[in-house]
KEBAVO-635375 format. One record per residue: z, x, y of N, C-alpha, C, O in turn. Coordinates in steps of 0.2 Angstrom, whole numbers, plus 5000, padded with zeros to 4 digits. Example, Ala and Ser with C-alpha at 12.3 -4.5 7.8 and 13.67 -1.06 7.14 Angstrom:
2
((5039; 5066; 4972); (5039; 5062; 4978); (5039; 5066; 4984); (5042; 5071; 4983))
((5035; 5064; 4989); (5036; 5068; 4995); (5039; 5064; 5000); (5040; 5067; 5006))
***
This chain:
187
((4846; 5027; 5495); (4845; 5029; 5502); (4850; 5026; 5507); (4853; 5029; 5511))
((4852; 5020; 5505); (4858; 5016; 5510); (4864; 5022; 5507); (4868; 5023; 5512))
((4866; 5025; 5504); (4873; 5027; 5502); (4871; 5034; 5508); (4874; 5036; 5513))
((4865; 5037; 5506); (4863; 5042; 5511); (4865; 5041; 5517); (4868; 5046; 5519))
((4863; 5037; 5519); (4863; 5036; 5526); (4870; 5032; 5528); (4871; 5031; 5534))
((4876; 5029; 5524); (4883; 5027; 5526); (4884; 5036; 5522); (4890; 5036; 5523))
((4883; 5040; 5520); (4887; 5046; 5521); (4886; 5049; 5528); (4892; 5052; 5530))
((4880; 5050; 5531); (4879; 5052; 5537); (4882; 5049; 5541); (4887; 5053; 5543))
((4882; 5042; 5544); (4887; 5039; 5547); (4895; 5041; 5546); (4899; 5042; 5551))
((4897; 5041; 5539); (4906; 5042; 5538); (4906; 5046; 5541); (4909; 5047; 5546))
((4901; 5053; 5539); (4904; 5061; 5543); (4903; 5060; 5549); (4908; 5058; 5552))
((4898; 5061; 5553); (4897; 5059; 5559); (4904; 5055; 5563); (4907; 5058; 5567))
((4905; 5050; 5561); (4910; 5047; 5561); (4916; 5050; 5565); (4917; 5051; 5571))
((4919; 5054; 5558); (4923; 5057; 5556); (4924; 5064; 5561); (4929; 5067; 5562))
((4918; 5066; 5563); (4918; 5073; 5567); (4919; 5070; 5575); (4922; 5072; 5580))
((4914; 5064; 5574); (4916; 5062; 5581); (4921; 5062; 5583); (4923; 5065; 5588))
((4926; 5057; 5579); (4934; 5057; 5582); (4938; 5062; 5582); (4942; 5063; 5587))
((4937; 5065; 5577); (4943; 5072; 5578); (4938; 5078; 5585); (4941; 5081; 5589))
((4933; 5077; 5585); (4931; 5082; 5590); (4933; 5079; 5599); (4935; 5082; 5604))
((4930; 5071; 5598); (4933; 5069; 5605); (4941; 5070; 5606); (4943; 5072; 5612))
((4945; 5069; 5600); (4952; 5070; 5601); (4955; 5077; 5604); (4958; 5079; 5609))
((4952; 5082; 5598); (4953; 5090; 5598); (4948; 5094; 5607); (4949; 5100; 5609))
((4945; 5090; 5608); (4942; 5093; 5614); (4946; 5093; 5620); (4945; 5097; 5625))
((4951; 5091; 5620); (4956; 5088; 5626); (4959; 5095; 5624); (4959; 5098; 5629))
((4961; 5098; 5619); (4964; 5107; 5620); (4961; 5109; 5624); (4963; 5114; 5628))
((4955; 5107; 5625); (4952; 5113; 5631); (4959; 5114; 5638); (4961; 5119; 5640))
((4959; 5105; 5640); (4961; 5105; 5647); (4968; 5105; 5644); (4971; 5104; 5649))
((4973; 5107; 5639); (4979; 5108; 5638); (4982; 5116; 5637); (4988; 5118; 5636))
((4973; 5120; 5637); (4972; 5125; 5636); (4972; 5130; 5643); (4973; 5136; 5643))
((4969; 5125; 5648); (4968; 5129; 5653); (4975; 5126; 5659); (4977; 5129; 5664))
((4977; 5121; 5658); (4984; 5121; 5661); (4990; 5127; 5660); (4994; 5131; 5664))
((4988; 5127; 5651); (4992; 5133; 5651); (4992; 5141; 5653); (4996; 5145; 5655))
((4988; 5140; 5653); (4982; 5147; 5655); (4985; 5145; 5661); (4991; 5148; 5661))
((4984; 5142; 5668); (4986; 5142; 5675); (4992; 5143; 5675); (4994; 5148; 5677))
((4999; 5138; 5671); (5006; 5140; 5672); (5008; 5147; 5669); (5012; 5149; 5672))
((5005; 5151; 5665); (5004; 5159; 5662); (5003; 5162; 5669); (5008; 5165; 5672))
((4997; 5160; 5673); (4997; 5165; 5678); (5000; 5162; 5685); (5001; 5167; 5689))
((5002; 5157; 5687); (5007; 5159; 5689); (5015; 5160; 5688); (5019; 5163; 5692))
((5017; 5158; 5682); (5022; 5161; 5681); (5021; 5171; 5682); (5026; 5176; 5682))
((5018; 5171; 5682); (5016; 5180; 5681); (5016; 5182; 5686); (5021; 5186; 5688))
((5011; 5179; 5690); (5010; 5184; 5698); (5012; 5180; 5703); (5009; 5182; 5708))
((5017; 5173; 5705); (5021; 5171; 5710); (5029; 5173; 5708); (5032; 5177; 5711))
((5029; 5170; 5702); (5037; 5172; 5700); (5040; 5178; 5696); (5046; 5181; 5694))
((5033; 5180; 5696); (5035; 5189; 5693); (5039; 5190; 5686); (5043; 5195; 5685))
((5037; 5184; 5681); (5041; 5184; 5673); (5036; 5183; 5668); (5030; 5183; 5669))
((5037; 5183; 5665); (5033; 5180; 5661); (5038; 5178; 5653); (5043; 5180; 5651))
((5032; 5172; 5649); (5035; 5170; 5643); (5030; 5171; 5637); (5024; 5168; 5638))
((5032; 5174; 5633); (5027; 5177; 5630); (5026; 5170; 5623); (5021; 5172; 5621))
((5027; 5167; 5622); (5027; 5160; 5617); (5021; 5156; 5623); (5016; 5153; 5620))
((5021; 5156; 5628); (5016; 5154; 5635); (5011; 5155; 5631); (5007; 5152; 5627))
((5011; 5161; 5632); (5003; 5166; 5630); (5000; 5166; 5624); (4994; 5166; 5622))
((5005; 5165; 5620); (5003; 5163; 5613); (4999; 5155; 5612); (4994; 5154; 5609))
((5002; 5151; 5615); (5001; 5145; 5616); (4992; 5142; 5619); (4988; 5139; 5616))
((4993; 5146; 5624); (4984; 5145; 5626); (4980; 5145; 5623); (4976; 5141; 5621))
((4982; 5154; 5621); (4976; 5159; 5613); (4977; 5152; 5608); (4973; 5148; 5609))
((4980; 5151; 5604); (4982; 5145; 5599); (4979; 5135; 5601); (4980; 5131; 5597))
((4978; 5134; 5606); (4976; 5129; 5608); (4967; 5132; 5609); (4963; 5127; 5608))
((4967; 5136; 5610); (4958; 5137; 5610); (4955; 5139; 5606); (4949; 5139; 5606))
((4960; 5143; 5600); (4955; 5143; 5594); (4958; 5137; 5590); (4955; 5135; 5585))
((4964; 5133; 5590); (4963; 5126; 5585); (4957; 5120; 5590); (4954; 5115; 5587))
((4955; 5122; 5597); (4952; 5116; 5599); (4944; 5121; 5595); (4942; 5117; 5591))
((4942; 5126; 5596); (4934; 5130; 5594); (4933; 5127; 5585); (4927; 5126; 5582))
((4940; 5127; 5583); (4941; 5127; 5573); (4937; 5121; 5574); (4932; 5120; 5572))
((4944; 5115; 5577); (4942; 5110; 5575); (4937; 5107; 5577); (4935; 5102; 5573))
((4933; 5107; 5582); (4926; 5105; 5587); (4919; 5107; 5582); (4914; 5105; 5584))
((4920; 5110; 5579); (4915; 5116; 5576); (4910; 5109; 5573); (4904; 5109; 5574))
((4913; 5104; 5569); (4911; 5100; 5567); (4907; 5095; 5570); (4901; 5093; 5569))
((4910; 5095; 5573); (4908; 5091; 5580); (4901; 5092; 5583); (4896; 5089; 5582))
((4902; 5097; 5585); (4896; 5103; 5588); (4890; 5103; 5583); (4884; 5101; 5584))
((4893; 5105; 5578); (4885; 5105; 5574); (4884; 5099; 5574); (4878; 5099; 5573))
((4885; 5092; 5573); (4882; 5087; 5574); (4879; 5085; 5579); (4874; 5081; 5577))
((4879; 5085; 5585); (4879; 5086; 5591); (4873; 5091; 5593); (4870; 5091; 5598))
((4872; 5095; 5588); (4866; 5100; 5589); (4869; 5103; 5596); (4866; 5104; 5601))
((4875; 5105; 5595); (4876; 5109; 5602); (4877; 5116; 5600); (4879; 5120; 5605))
((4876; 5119; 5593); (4877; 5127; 5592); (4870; 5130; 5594); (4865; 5127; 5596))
((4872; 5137; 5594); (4865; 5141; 5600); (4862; 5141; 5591); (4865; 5141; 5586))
((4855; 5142; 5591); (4848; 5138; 5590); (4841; 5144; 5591); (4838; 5142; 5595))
((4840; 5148; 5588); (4833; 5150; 5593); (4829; 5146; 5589); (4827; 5145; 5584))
((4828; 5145; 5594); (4824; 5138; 5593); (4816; 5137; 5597); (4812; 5132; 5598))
((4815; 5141; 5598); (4807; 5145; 5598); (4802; 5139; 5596); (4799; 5135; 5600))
((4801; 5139; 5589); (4799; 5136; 5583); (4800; 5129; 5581); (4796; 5125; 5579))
((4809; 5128; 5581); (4812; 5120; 5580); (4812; 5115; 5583); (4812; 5109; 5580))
((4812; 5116; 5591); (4811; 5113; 5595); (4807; 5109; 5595); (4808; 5103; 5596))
((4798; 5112; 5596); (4793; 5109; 5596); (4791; 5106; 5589); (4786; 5102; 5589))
((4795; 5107; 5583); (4792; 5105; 5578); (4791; 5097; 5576); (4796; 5094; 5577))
((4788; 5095; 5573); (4787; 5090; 5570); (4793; 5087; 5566); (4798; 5091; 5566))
((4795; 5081; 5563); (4802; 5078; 5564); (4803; 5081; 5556); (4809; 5084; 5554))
((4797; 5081; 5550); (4795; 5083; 5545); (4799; 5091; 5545); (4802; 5093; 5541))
((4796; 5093; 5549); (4797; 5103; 5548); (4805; 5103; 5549); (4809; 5106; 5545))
((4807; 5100; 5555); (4813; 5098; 5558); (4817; 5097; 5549); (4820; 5102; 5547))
((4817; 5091; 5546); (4821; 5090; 5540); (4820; 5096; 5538); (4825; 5100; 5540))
((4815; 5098; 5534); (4813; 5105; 5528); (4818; 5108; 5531); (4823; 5107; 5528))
((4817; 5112; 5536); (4822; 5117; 5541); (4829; 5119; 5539); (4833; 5123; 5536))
((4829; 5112; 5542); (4838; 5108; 5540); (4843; 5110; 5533); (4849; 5112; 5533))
((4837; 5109; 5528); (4840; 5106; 5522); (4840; 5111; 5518); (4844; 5113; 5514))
((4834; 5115; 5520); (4835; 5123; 5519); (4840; 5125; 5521); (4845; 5126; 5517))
((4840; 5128; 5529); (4847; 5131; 5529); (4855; 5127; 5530); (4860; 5129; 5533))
((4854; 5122; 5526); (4859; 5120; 5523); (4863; 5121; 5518); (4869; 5122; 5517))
((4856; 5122; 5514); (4859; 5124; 5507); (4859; 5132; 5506); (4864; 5135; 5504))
((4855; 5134; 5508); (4855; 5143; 5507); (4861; 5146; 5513); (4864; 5151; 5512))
((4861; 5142; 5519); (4864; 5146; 5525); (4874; 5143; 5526); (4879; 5146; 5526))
((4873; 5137; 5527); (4878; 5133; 5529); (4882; 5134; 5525); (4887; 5138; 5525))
((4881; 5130; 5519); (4888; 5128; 5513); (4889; 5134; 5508); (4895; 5135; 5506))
((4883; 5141; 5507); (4885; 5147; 5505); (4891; 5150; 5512); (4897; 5151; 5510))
((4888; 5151; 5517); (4894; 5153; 5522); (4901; 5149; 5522); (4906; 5152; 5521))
((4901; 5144; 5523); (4908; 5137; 5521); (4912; 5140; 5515); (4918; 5142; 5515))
((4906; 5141; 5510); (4910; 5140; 5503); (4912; 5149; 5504); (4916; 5150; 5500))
((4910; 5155; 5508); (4914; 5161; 5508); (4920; 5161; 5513); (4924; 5166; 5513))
((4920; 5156; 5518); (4924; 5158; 5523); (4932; 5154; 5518); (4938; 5156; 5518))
((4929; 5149; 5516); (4934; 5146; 5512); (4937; 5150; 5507); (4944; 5151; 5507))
((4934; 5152; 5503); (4935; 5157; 5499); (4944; 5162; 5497); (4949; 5161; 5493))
((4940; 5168; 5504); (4943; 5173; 5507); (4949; 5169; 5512); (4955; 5172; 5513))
((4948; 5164; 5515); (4955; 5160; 5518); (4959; 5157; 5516); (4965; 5157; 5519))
((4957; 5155; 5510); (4962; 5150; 5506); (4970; 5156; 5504); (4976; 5156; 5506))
((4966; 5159; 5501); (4975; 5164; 5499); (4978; 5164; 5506); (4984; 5161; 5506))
((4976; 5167; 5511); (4978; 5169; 5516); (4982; 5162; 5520); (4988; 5162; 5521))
((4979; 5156; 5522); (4984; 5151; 5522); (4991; 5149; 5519); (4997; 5149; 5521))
((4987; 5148; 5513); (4994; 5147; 5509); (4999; 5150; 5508); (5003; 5147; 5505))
((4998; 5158; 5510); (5004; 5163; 5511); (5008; 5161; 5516); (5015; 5160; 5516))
((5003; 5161; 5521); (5007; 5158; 5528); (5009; 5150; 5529); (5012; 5148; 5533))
((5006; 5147; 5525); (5010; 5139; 5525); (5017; 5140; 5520); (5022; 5136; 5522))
((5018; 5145; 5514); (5022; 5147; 5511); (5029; 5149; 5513); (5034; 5148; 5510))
((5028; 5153; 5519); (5035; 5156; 5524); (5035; 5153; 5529); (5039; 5155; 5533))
((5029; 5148; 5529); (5031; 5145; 5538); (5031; 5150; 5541); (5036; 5152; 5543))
((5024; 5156; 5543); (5023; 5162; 5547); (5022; 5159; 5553); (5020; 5153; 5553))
((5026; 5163; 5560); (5026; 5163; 5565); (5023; 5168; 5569); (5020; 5173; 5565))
((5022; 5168; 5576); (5020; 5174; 5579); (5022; 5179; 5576); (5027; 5180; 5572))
((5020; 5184; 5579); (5020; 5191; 5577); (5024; 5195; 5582); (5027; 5200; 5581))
((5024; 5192; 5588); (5027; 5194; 5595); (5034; 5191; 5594); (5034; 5185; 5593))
((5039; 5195; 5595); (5045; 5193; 5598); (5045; 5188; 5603); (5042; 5188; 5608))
((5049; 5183; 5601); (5050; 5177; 5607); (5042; 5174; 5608); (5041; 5172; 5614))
((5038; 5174; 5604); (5033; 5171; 5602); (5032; 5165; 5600); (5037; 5162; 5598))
((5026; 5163; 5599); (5027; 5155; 5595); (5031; 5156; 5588); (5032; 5162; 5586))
((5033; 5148; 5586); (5033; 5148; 5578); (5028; 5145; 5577); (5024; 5145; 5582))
((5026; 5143; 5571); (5021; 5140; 5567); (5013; 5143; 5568); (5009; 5139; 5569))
((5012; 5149; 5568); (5007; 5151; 5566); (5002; 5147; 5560); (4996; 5146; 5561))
((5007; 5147; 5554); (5003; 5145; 5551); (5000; 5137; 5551); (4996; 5135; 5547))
((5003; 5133; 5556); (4997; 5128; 5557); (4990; 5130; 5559); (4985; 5128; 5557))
((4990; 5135; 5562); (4984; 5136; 5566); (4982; 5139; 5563); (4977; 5140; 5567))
((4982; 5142; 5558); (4978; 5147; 5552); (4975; 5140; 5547); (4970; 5140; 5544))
((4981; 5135; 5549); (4977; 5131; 5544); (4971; 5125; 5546); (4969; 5120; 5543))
((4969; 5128; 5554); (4961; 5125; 5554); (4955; 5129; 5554); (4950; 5127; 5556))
((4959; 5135; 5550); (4952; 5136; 5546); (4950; 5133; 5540); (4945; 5132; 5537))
((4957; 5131; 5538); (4951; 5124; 5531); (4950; 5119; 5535); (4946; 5115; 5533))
((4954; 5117; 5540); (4950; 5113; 5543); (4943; 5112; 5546); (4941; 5106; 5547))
((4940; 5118; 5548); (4935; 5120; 5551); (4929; 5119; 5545); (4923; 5117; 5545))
((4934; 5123; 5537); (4928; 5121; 5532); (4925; 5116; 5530); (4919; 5115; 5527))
((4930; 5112; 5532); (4930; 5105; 5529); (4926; 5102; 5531); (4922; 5099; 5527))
((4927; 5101; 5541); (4922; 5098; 5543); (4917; 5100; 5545); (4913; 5097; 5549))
((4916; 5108; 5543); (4908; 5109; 5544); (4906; 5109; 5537); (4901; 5113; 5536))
((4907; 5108; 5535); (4904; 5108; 5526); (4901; 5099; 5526); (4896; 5097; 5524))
((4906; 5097; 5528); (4904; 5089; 5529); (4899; 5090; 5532); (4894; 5089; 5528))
((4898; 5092; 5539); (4894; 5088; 5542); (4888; 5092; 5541); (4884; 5091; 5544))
((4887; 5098; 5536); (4883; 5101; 5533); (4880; 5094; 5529); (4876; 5090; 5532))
((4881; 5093; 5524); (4881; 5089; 5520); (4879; 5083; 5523); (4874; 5080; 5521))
((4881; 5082; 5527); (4877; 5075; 5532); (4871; 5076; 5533); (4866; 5072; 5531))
((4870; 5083; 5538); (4865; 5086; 5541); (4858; 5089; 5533); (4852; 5091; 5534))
((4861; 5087; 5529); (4857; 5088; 5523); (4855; 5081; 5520); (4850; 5080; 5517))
((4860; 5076; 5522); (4857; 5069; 5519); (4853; 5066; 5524); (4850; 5061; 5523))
((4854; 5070; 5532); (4848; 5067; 5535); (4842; 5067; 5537); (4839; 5064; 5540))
((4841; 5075; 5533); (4834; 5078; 5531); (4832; 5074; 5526); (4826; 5073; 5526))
((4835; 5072; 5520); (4831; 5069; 5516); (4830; 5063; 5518); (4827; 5060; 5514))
((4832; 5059; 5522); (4831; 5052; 5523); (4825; 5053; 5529); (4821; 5048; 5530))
((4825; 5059; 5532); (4818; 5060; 5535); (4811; 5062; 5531); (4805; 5061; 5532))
((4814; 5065; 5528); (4808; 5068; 5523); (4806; 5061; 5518); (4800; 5061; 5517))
((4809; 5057; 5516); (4808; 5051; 5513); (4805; 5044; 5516); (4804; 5038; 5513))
((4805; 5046; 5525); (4804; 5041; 5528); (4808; 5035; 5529); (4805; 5030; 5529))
((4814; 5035; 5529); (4818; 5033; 5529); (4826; 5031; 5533); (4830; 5028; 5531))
((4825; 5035; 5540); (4826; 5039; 5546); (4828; 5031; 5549); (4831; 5031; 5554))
((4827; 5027; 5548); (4827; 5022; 5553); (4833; 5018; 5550); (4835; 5012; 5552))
((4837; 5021; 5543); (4842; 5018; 5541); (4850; 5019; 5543); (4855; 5015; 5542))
((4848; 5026; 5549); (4852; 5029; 5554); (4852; 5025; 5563); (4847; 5022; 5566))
((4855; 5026; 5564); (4858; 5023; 5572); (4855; 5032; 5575); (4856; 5038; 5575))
((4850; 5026; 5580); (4847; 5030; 5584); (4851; 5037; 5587); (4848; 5043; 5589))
((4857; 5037; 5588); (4860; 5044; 5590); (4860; 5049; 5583); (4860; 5056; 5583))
((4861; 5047; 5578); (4860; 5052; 5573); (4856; 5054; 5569); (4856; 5056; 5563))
((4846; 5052; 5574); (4840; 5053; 5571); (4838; 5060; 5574); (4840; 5063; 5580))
((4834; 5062; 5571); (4832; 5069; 5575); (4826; 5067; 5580); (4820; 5064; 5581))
((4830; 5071; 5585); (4828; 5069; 5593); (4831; 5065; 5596); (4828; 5061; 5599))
((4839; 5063; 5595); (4842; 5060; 5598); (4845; 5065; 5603); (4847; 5063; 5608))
((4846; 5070; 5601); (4849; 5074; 5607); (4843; 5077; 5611); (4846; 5081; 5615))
((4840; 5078; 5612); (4832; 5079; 5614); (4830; 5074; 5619); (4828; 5075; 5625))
((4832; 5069; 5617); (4833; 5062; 5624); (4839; 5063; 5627); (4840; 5060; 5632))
((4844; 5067; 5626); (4848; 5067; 5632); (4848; 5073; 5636); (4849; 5073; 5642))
((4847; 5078; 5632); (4842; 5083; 5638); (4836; 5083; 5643); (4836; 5086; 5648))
((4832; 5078; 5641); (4828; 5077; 5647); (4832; 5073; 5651); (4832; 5075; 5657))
((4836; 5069; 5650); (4838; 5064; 5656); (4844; 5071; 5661); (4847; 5070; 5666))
***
């Protein structure tokens, strides 16, 4: 149960840092996004690698965050049913669509992406647009990053339904127990 619960911490860990870091595209994303529009409507030009640039910092900040987020329990939820549930049902839930929902989806998104990367890691693909970005294919390449770290933190999110199902929940630091995000919503 200890190896359980240092996997949950390492991933955890691990999304945490890359998500606090990678969240800063937002505000790198929306600068750009403002020099685009006024470059456009004061100075009447535009540069199309700009435009590019914004688009590609907000889906490498969404790839890379994604990890993040689902540990964080901040994906949308109907949660009708989960919310109020017992911490027991809460695991069961979990580890279910962990196994049935999460790492089958990972392991298809992975799948059908992998060729499609390494084509474009293979020529070094650039935009598509004239006078557009180069390196396309970095940012194709956080969709394995995206699988990576949500298949982790899948896999987290499954060793800490069994450490709750086993009663053993308190081998975790209290932000990575279920209902730790539940206490920062009421406040």
């Amino acid at each position: 149960m200890q190896a359980l619960a240092l996997l949950v911490r390492t991933i955890s860990g691990l999304n945490r840092i890359v998500g606090e870091v990678l969240s800063w595209l937002a505000l790198g994303c929306v600068l750009v996004c403002f020099a685009v529009v006024v470059e456009r409507y004061v100075f009447n030009s535009s540069t199309l690698w700009m435009q590019d640039l914004y688009v590609w910092l907000g889906g490498a900040m969404f790839t890379g965050v994604a990890g993040f987020a689902l540990m964080r329990d901040d994906h949308v939820r109907v949660d009708i049913f989960y919310r109020p549930a017992p911490v027991r049902k809460k695991a069961m839930a979990d580890l279910f669509g962990v196994a049935f929902f999460l790492l089958p989806f990972i392991y298809v998104v992975f799948h059908y992406a992998w060729p499609a990367v390494a084509r474009s890691w293979s020529y070094q693909e650039g935009s598509a647009n004239f006078g557009g970005m180069p390196g396309l294919f970095v940012l194709k390449g956080f969709i394995i990053l995206f699988c990576a770290l949500v298949g982790l933190q899948g896999l987290a999110m499954g060793a800490r339904a069994i450490l709750a199902l086993t009663n053993r929940e308190d081998l975790l630091p209290d932000n990575l127990r279920y209902g730790a995000n539940d206490a920062k919503e009421a406040h």
